[in-house]
C-alpha positions as CSV (number, residue, x, y, z in Angstrom):
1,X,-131.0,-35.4,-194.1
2,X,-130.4,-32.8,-196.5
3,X,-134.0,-32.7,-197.4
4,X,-135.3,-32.5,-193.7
5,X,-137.4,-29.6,-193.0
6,X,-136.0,-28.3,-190.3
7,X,-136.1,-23.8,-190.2
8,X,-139.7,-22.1,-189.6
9,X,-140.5,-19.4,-192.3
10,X,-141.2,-16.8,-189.8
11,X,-137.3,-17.6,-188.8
12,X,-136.0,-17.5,-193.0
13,X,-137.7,-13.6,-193.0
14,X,-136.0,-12.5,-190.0
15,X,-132.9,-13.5,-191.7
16,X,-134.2,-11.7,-194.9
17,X,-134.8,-8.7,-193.3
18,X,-131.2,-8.5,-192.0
19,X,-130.0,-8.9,-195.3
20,X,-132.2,-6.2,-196.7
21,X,-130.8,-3.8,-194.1
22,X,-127.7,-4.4,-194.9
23,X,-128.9,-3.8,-198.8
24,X,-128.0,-7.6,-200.3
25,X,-129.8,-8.8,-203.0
26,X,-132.0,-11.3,-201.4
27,X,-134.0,-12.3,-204.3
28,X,-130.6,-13.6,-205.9
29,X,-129.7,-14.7,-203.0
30,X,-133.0,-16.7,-202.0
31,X,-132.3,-18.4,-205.5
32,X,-129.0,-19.5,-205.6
33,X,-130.3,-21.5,-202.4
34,X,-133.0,-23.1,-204.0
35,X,-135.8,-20.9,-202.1
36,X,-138.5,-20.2,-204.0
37,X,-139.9,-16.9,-202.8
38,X,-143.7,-18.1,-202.9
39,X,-142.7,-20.0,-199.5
40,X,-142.8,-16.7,-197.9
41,X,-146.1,-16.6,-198.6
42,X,-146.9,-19.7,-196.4
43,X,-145.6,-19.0,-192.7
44,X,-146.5,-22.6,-191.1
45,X,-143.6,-24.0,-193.9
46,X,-140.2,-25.0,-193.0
47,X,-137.1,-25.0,-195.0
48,X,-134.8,-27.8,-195.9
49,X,-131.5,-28.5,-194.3
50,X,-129.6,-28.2,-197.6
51,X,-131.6,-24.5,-198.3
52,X,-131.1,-23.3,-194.7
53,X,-127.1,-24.2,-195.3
54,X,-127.1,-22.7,-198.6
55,X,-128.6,-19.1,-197.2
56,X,-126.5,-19.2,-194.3
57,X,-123.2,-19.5,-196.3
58,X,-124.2,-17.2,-199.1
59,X,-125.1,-14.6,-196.2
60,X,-121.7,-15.0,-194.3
61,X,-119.9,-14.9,-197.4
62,X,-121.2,-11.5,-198.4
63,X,-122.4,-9.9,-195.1
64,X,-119.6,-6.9,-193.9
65,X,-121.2,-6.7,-190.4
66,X,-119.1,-8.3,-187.8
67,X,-121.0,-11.4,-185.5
68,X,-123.6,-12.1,-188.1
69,X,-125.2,-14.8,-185.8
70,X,-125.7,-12.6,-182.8
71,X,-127.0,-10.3,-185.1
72,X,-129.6,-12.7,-186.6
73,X,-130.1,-14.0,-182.8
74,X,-131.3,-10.6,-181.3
75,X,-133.9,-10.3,-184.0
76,X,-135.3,-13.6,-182.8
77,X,-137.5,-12.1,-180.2
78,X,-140.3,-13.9,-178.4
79,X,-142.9,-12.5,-180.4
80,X,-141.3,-14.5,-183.7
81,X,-140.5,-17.7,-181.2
82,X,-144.7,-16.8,-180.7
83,X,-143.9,-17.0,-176.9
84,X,-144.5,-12.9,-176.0
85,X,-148.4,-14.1,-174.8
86,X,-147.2,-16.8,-172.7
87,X,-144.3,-14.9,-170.8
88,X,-146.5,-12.0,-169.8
89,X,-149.3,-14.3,-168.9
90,X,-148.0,-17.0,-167.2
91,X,-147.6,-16.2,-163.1
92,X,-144.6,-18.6,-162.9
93,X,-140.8,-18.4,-161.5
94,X,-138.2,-17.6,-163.7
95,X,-136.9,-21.0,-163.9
96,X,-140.3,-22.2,-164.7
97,X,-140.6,-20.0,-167.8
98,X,-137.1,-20.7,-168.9
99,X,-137.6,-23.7,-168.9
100,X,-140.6,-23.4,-171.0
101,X,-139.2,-21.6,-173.3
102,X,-135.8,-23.9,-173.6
103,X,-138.4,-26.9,-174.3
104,X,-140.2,-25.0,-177.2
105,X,-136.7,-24.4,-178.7
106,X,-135.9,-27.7,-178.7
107,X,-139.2,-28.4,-181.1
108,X,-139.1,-25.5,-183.0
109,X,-134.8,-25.0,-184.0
110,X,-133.8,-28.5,-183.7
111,X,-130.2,-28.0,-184.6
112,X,-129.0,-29.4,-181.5
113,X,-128.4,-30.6,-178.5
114,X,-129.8,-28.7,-175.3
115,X,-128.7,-29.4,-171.6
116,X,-130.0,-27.8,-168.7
117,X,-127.2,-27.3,-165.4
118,X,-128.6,-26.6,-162.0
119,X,-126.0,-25.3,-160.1
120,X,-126.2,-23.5,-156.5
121,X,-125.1,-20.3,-157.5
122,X,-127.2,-20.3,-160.8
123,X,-128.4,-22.4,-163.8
124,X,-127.5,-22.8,-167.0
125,X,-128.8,-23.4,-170.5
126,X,-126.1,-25.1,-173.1
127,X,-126.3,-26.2,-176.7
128,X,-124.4,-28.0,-178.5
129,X,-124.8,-28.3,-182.5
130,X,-125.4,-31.0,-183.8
131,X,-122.2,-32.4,-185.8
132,X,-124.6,-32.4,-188.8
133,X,-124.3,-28.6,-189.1
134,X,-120.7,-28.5,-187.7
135,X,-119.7,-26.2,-190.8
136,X,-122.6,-23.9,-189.4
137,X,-121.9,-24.2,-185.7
138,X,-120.2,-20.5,-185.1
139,X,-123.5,-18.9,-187.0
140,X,-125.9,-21.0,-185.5
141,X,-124.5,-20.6,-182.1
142,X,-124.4,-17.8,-181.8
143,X,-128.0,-17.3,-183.5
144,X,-129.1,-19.8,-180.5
145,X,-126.8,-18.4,-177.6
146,X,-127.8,-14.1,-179.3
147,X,-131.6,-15.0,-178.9
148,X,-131.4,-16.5,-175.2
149,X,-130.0,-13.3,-174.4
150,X,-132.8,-11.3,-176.2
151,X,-135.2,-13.6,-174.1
152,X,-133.8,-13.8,-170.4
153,X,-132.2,-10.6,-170.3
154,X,-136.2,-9.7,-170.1
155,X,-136.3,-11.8,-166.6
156,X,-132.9,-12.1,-165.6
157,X,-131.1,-9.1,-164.4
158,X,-127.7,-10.8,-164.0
159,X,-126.5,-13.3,-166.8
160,X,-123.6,-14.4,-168.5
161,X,-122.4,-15.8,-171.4
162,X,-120.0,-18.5,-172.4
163,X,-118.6,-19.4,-175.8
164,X,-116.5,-22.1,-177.0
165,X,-113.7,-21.1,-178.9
166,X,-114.7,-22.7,-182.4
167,X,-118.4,-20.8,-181.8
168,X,-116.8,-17.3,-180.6
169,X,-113.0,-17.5,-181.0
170,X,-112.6,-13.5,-180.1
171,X,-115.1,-11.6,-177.7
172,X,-113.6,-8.5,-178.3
173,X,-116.2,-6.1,-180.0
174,X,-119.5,-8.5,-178.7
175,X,-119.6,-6.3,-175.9
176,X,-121.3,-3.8,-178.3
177,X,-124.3,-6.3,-179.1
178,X,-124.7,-8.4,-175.7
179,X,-123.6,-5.7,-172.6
180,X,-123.3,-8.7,-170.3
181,X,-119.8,-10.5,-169.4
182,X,-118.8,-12.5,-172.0
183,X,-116.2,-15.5,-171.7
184,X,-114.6,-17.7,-175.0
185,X,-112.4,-20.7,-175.0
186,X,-114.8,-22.0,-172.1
187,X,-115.6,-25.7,-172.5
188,X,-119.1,-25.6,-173.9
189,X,-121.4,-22.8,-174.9
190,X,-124.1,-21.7,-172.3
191,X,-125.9,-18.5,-171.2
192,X,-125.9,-18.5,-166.7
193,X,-128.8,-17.1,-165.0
194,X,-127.3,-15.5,-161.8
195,X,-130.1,-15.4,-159.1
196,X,-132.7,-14.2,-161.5
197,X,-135.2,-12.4,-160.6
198,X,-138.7,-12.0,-162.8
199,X,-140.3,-8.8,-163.3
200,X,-143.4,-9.5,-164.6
201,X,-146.3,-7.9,-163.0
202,X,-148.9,-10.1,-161.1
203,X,-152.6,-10.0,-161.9
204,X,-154.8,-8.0,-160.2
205,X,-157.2,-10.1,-157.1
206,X,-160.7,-9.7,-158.6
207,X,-163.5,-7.9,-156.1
208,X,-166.6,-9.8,-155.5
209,X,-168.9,-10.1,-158.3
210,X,-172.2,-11.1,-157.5
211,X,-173.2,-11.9,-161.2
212,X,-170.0,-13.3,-162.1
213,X,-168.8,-16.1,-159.7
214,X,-166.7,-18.2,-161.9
215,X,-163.5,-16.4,-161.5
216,X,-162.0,-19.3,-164.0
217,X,-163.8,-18.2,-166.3
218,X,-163.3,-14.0,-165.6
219,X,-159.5,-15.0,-165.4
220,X,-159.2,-16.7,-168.7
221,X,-161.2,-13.8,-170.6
222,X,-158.4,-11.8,-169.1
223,X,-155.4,-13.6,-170.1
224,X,-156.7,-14.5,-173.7
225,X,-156.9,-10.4,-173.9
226,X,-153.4,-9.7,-172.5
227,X,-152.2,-12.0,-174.9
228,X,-154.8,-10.5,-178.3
229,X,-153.5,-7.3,-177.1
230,X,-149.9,-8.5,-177.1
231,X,-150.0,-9.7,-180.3
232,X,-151.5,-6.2,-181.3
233,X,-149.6,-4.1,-179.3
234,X,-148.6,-1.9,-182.5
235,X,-152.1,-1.3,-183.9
236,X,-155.5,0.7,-182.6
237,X,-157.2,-2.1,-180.7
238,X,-161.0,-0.5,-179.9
239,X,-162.8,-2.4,-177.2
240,X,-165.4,-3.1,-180.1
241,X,-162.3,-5.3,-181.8
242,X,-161.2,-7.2,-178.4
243,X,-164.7,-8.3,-177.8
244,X,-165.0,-9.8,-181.3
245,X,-162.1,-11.8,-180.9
246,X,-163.0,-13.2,-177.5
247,X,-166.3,-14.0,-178.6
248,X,-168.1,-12.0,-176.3
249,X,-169.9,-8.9,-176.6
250,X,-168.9,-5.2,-175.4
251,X,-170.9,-5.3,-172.3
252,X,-169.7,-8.4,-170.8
253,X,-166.2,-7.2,-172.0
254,X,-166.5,-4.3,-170.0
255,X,-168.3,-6.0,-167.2
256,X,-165.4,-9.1,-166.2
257,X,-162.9,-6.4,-166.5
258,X,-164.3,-4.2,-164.2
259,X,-164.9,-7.8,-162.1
260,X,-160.8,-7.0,-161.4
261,X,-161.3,-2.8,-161.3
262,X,-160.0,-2.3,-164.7
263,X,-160.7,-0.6,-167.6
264,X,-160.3,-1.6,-171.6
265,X,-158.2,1.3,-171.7
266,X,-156.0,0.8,-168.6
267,X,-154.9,-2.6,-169.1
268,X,-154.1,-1.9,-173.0
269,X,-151.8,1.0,-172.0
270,X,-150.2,-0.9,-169.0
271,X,-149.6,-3.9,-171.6
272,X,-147.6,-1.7,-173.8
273,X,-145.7,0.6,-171.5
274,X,-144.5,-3.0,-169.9
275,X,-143.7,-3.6,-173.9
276,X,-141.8,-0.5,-174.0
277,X,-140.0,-1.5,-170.5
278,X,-138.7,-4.7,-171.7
279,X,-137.5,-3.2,-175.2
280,X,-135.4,-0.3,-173.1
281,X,-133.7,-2.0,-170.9
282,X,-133.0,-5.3,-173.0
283,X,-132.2,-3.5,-176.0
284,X,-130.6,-1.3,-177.6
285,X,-133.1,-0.3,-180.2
286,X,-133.9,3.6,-180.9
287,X,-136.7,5.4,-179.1
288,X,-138.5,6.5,-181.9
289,X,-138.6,2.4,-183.2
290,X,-140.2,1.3,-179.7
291,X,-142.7,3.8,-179.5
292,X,-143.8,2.7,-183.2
293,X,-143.4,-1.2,-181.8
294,X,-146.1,-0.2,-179.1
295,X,-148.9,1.4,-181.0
296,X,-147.6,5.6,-180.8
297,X,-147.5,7.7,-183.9
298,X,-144.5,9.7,-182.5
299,X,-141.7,9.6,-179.7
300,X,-142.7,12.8,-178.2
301,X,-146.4,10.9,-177.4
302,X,-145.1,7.8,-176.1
303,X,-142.4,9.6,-173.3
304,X,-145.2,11.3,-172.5
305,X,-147.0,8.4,-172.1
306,X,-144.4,6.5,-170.8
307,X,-143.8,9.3,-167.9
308,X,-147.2,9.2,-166.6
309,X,-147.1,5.8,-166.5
310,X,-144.5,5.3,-164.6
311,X,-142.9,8.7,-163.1
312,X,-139.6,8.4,-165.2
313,X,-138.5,9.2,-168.3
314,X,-137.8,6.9,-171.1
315,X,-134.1,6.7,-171.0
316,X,-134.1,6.9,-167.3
317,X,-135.5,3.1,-167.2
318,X,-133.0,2.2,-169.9
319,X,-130.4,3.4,-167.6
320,X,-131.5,1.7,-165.0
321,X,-134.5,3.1,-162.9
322,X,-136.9,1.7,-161.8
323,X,-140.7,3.3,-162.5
324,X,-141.6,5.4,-159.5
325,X,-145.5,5.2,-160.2
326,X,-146.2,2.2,-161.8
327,X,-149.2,0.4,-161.8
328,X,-150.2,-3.1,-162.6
329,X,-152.9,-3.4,-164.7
């Protein structure tokens, strides 16, 4: 067991980079838990059970920040679960893509045990650790419980969390990190979706194209490039670049987008500025960091950018508003 493979790399740098912010030594650290640092070169590897434990316990012993877990959990976003493509592109109910994305948890952290509750007033996703790990189960709780949050705060507008005591003795100070109710001493840890609503925008209907009549086809191309520009969202895509990927050339690019009366240009801004929307009101990360995560140079650009797009400013939608002229690309 204690050779298992069991933690993604992509998950071990998140948790590297937390250290580094909070200026650990993480080469020392990486060591002293038998992690050799060429693994981070290789991010389809896993790490052991006994080199996960080791990192954690090192990390709690010396980390000063308090709720490490839900610390470590918000950084697990959907673009490291590699689920960011699928949530903007799949035209699904919110129960459909939670589910989804409960099942690809169970593959890809299998630390425990996941329940799903279907109640009237809501539904519920619990976890219980596996006894295994019990002398991890506060950190990896709340790692699990911190990263649902990041994920179905982006769907859900009314959730709640619920913590048993040995995972989260004390809420007091969590409010800070997760700005949702929060309950402890409850009788197993879940996250409740309250009549949750998704906000994801729907595709466009396609106008009759005489040349074009396999709209399967047309509405593939379309998804793969929501999803390549997704996955690029930070960097100068040209149309040029988009084509190459898809395998098709600039013309027929050009041609099944305007099949749905779009442009190259207006469906890569809409992706990001419903990027930027997600990140402002389910987060609480810095302007300047969200218009760097969606491809702008500066802040002053992206509200800008962000105003046109939608008739409000940028930290009017993270307070709350909803876009007055927003389009759906």
């Amino acid at each position: 067991m204690n050779d298992l493979p069991v933690i993604p790399v992509v998950y071990l740098l998140r948790l590297l980079r937390q250290m580094s912010q909070e200026h650990l030594d993480v080469e020392s650290i990486m060591r002293d838990s038998g992690i050799a640092v060429s693994i981070l070169k290789e991010p389809e590897a896993q790490i052991s059970t006994r080199q996960a434990r080791g990192i954690i316990q090192r990390y709690c012993g010396l980390t000063h920040q308090s709720f490490p877990g839900l610390r470590y959990g918000m950084q697990l976003d959907l673009n490291t679960h590699g689920l960011l493509g699928y949530l903007m592109t799949q035209q699904s109910s919110h129960k459909e893509i939670l589910l989804a994305i409960v099942s690809y948890f169970r593959v890809r952290l299998p630390l425990g045990i996941w329940s799903i509750h279907l109640e009237n007033e809501y539904f519920a996703v619990s976890i219980e650790i596996h006894p295994y790990f019990n002398d991890m189960e506060a950190f990896l709780t709340q790692t699990v419980m911190g990263s649902l949050y990041r994920q179905g705060s982006m769907i859900c507008k009314n959730l709640t969390l619920h913590f048993t005591e040995s995972a989260l003795p004390d809420v007091r100070g969590a409010h800070a990190l997760l700005p949702v109710p929060l309950y402890s001493k409850e009788p197993r840890n879940e996250i409740r979706f309250h009549d949750a609503e998704l906000t994801q925008p729907a595709l466009p209907k396609p106008v009759p194209d005489p040349d074009h009549n396999d709209s399967l086809i047309n509405t593939a191309m379309l998804l793969n490039l929501r999803t390549y520009l997704l996955a690029h969202c930070n960097q100068s895509v040209t149309l040029e670049m988009a084509a190459q990927h898809l395998g098709v050339g600039v013309r027929t690019l050009r041609r099944r987008l305007t099949h749905y009366q779009m442009s190259f240009g207006q469906i890569k801004l809409d992706i990001r500025m419903q990027l930027a929307l997600r990140y402002l009101r389910s987060s609480g990360i810095h302007l300047e960091r969200i218009a760097q995560l969606v491809g702008y140079s500066d802040q002053s650009c992206f509200s800008r950018a962000f105003k046109e797009w939608s008739g409000i400013t940028p930290l009017a939608a993270r307070q709350g508003k909803h876009p007055l002229q927003h389009r759906s690309s």
